[in-house]
C-alpha positions in Angstrom: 16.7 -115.6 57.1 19.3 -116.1 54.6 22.4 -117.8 55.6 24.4 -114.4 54.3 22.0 -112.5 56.1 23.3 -114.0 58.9 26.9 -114.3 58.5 26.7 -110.4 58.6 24.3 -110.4 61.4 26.7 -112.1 63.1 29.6 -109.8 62.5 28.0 -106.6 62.6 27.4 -107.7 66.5 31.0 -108.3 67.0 31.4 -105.0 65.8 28.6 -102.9 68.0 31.5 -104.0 70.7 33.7 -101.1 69.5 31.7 -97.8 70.0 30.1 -100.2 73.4 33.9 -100.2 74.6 34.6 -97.2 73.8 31.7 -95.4 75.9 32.6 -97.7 78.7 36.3 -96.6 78.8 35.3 -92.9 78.4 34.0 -93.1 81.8 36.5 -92.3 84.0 37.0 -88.8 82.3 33.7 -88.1 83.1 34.5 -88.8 87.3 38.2 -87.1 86.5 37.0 -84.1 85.6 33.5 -83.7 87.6 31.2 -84.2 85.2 28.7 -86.7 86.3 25.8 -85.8 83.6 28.1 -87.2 81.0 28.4 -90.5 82.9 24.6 -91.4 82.2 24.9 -90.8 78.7 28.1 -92.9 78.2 26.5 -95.9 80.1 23.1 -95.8 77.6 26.2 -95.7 74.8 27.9 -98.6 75.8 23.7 -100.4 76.6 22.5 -99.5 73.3 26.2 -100.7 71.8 26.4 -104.2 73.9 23.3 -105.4 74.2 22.3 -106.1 70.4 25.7 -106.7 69.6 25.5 -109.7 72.7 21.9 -110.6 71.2 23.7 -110.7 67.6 26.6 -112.4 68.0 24.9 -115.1 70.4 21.9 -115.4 67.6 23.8 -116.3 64.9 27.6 -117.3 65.9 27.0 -120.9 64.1 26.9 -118.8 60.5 28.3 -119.8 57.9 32.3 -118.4 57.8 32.5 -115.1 56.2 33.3 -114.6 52.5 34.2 -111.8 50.3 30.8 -110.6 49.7 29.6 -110.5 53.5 33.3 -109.1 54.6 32.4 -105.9 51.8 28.7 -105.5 53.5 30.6 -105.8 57.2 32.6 -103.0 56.0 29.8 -100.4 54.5 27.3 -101.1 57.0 29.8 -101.0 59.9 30.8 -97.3 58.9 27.2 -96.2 58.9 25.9 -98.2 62.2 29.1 -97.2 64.2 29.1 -93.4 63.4 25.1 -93.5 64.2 26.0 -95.1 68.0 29.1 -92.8 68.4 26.4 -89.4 67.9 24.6 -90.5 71.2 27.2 -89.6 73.7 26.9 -85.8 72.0 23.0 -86.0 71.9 22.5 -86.7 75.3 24.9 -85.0 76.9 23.6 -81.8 75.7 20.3 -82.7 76.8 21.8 -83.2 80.3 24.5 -80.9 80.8 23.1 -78.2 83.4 24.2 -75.5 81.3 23.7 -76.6 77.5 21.2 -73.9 77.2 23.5 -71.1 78.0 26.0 -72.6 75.9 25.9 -72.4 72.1 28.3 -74.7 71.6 26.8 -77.4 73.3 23.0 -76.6 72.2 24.0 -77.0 68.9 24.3 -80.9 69.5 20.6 -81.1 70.4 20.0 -81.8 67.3 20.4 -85.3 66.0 21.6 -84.6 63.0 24.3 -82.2 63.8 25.8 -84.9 66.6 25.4 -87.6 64.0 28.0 -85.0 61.5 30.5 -84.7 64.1 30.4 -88.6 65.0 31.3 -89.0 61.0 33.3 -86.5 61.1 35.1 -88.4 64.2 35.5 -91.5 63.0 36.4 -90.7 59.8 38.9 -88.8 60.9 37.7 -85.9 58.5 38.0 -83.0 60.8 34.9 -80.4 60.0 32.8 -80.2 63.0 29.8 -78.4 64.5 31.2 -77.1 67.4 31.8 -73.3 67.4 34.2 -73.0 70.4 35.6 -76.8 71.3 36.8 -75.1 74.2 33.6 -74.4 76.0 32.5 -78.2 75.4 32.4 -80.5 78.6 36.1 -82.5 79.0 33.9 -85.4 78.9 32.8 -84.4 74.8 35.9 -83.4 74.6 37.7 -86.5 74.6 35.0 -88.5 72.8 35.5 -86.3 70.0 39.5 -86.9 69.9 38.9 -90.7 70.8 36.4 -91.3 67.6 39.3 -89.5 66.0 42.0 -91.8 67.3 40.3 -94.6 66.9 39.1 -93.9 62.9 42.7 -93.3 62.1 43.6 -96.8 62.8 40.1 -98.2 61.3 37.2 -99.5 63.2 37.5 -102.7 61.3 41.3 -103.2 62.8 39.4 -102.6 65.9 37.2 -104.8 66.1 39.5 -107.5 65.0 41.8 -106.8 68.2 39.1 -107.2 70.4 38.1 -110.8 68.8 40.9 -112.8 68.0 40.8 -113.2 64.2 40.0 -116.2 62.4 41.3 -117.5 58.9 37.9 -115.7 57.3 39.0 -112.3 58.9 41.4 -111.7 56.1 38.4 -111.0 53.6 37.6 -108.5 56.5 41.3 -107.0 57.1 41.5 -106.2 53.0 37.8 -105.1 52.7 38.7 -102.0 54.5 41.2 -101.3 51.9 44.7 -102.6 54.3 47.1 -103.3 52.2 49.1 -106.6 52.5 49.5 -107.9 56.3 53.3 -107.2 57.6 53.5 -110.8 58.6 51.7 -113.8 57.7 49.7 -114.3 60.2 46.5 -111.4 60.7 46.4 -111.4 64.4 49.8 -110.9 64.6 49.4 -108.3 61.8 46.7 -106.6 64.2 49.1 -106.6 67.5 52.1 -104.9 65.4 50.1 -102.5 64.0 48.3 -101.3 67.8 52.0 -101.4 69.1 53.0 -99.4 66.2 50.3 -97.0 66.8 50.5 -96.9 70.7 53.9 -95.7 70.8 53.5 -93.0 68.7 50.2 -91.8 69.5 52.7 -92.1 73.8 55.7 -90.3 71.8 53.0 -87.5 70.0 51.7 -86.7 73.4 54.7 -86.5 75.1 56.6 -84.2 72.6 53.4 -81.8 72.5 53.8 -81.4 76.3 57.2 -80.9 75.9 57.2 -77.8 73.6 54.4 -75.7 75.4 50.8 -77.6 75.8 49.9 -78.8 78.7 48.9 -82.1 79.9 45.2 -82.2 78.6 45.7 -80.3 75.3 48.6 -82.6 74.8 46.7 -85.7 74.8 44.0 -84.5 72.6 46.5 -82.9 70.1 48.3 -86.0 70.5 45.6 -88.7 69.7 44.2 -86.3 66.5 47.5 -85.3 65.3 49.1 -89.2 64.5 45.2 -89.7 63.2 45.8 -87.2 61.1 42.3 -86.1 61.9 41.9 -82.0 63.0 39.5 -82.3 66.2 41.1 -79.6 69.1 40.3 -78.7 72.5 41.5 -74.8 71.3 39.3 -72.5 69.6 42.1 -71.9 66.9 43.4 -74.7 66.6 47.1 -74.7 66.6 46.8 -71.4 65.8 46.5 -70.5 69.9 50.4 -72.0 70.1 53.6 -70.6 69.8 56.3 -72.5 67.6 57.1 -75.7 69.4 54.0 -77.3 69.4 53.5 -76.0 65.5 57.0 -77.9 64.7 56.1 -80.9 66.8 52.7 -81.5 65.1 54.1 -81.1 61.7 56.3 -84.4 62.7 53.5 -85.9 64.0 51.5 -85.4 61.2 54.1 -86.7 58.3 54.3 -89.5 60.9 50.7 -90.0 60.2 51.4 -89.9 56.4 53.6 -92.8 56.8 52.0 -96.7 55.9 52.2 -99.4 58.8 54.3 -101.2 56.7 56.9 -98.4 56.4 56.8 -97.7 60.6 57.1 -101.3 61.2 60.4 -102.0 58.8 62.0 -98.6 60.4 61.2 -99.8 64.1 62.2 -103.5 63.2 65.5 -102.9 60.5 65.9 -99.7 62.3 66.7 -97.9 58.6 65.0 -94.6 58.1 66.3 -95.2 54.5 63.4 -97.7 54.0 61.1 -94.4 53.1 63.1 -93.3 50.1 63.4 -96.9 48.7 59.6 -96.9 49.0 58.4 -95.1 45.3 55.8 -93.6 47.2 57.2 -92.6 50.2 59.6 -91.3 48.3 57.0 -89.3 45.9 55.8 -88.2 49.7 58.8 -86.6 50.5 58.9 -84.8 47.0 56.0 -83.3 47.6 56.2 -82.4 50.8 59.3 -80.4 50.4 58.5 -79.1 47.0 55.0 -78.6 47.4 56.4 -75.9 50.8 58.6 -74.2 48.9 55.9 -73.8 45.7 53.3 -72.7 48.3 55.6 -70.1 50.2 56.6 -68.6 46.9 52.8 -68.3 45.6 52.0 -66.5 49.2 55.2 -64.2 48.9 54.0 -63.6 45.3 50.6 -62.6 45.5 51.4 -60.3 48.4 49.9 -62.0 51.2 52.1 -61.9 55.0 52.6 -65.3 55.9 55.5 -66.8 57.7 57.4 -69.0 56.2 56.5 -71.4 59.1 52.7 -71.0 58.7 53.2 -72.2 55.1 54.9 -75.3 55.7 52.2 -76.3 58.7 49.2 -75.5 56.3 50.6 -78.0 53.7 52.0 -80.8 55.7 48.3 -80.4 57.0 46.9 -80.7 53.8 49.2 -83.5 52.3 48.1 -85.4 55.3 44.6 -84.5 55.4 44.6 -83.5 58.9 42.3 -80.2 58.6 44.8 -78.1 61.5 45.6 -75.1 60.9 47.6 -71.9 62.0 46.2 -68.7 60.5 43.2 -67.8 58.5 43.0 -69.1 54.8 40.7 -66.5 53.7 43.5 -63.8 52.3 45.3 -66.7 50.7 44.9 -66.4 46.8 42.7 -68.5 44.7 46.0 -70.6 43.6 47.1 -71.2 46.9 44.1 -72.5 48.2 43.9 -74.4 44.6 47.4 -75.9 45.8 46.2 -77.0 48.9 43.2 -78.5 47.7 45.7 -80.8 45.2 47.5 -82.0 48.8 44.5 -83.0 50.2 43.0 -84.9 47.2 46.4 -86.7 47.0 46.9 -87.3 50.4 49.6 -89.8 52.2 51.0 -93.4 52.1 48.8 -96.0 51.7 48.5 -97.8 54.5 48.9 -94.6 57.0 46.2 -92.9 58.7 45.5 -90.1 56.5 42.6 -89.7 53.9 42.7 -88.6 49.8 43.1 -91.1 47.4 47.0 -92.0 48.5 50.1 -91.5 46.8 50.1 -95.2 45.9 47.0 -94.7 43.9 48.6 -91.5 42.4 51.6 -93.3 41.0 49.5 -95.6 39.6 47.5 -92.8 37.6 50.6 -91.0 36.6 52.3 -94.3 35.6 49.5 -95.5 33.4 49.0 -91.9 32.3 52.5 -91.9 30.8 52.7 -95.4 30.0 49.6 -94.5 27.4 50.9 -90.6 26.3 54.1 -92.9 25.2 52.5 -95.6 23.4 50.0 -93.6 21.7 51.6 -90.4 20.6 55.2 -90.9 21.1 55.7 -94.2 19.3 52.1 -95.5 17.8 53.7 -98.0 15.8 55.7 -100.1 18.1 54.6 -102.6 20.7 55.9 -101.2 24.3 56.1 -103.6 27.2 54.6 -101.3 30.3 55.4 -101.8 34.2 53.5 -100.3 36.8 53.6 -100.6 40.1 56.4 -103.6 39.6 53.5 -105.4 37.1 53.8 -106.2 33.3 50.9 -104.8 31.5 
């Protein structure tokens, strides 16, 4: 074998440990709640995780350190293997659950393929899913669906480099997941910050959702989904099924999502909220957020269609965040407010921050260059024009 064949070898065992940990810590949910069928399939998770990623990372742990090209492989492959071992805890626990058969919500995870969607759809924190009537699922499925959640709004990569202290090589792995620069020099440092970061508002999301009206499990699902901006619920409507507390306390939770690590971590440390609007695109996030309400509630008044004003601003702080939640029906919404949202979710949040889209970042960028060219080029074609974007002569 080649010697990059096993430098990835190597890594992709240290990162089987994730979903393997993962399985093993769902466990107690399974004895909490009574479901002991689930406990079998969570202990052949966590085998099928562990055991090759022992045998791996044992095999090969004299590799050669880890370079751009094999932290880039790491990072495709590990998105593909993970999401594969994250589908069996759905596979086999409809095969073993007493009443799967009388339950269309959990026969429909029978089939390999349609547990192996939601798993993606987990830990991609994209929010479509399979199940008809998340309700009627097992606690034990439940929660596995909000943890892949949780855990894909931080990154698997950023996981695994928490559960093995990172070396100097680890940065190639760090950036290969698209992170932006490290909030302080050191990586594993970097890593620690970021968990604390995400820790006490994933505690503060859970608390605030119990506060206003959920109770204690609907709470910590919301919780964990909502600040990874992800859209799996434990409610058939999803927020739909709640009055207006918990709707105005996931909408903070979800812009909370929208905001970069970077930004979080110079509020918390600086303790200046005023770091957002000094941040172009934090600032372009804001902009949007409020304009983007007000253009949205005006489109729904105008085309006729009865939606409160505070249904509006949930479906688009959902959709600039890419979170998927929603409070009413979109189907009577006209063609340009649906167009609108689809705009939100293609933009997306902060780079850096848990949600999805191509990022505002990304957007300034493409709005910078695009004017930077429509004013060389067609407002003043004869003159040389020294361009910035992004801080950077061009």
């Amino acid at each position: 074998m080649s010697p990059h064949g096993r430098t990835v070898l190597r890594d992709l065992g240290v990162v089987l440990h994730v979903p393997g940990l993962m399985a093993l810590a769902s466990l107690p949910v399974c004895w909490i709640f009574g479901e002991g069928f689930a406990a079998p399939p969570f202990l052949s998770t966590a085998v099928v995780a562990l055991l090759p990623g022992q045998i791996l990372f044992h095999a090969f742990r004299q590799a050669a350190p880890m370079r751009l090209r094999h932290a880039m492989v790491t990072a495709v492959v590990s998105w593909m293997l993970v999401p594969l071992v994250g589908a069996l805890p759905f596979l086999l626990t409809a095969w073993q659950a007493p009443d799967a058969a009388s339950s269309t919500t959990l026969l429909v995870f029978r089939d390999f393929w349609n547990a192996l969607f939601e798993s993606v759809s987990g830990f991609t924190s994209t929010g479509l899913t399979m199940a008809e009537s998340p309700s009627r699922l097992p606690h034990a499925l439940q929660w596995w669906r909000s943890f892949t959640q949780w855990v894909g709004g931080v990154g698997v990569i950023l996981v695994m480099l928490s559960v093995f202290h990172p070396s100097g090589d680890a940065y190639r792995l760090y950036f290969s997941e698209a992170h932006g620069k490290t909030l302080v020099p050191d990586l594993a440092e970097t890593v620690r910050t970021i968990w604390w970061i995400y820790l006490i508002y994933t505690a503060a999301a859970i608390a605030l959702l119990w506060i206003t009206g959920m109770n204690a499990w609907q709470a910590v699902n919301y919780g964990m989904t909502g600040i990874a901006t992800g859209g799996f619920g434990v409610t058939d409507n999803s927020l739909g099924d709640f009055g207006a507390g918990p709707r105005l306390a996931m909408i903070l939770i979800m812009l909370t999502g929208a905001v970069s690590f970077a930004a979080h971590y110079h509020i918390l440390a600086q303790r200046r909220i005023s770091t957002l609007w000094k941040d172009p695109q934090h600032r372009m996030l804001i902009v949007l957020w409020i304009a983007g309400t007000l253009l949205l509630v005006a489109e729904n008044a105008w085309s006729g269609v009865d939606v409160d004003s505070l249904d509006g601003l949930f479906q688009w702080t959902s959709a600039l965040a890419t979170a998927g939640f929603q409070t009413v029906s979109l189907e009577a919404w006209s063609p340009t407010a649906l167009l609108l949202l689809s705009i939100a979710m293609t933009c997306g949040g902060a780079a850096g921050a848990t949600t999805g889209g191509l990022k505002l970042q990304r957007v300034l960028l493409l709005v910078e260059g695009a004017y930077a060219r429509i004013r060389g080029v067609a407002l003043h074609p004869w003159r040389l024009i020294p361009t910035v974007i992004d801080r950077n002569p061009l």
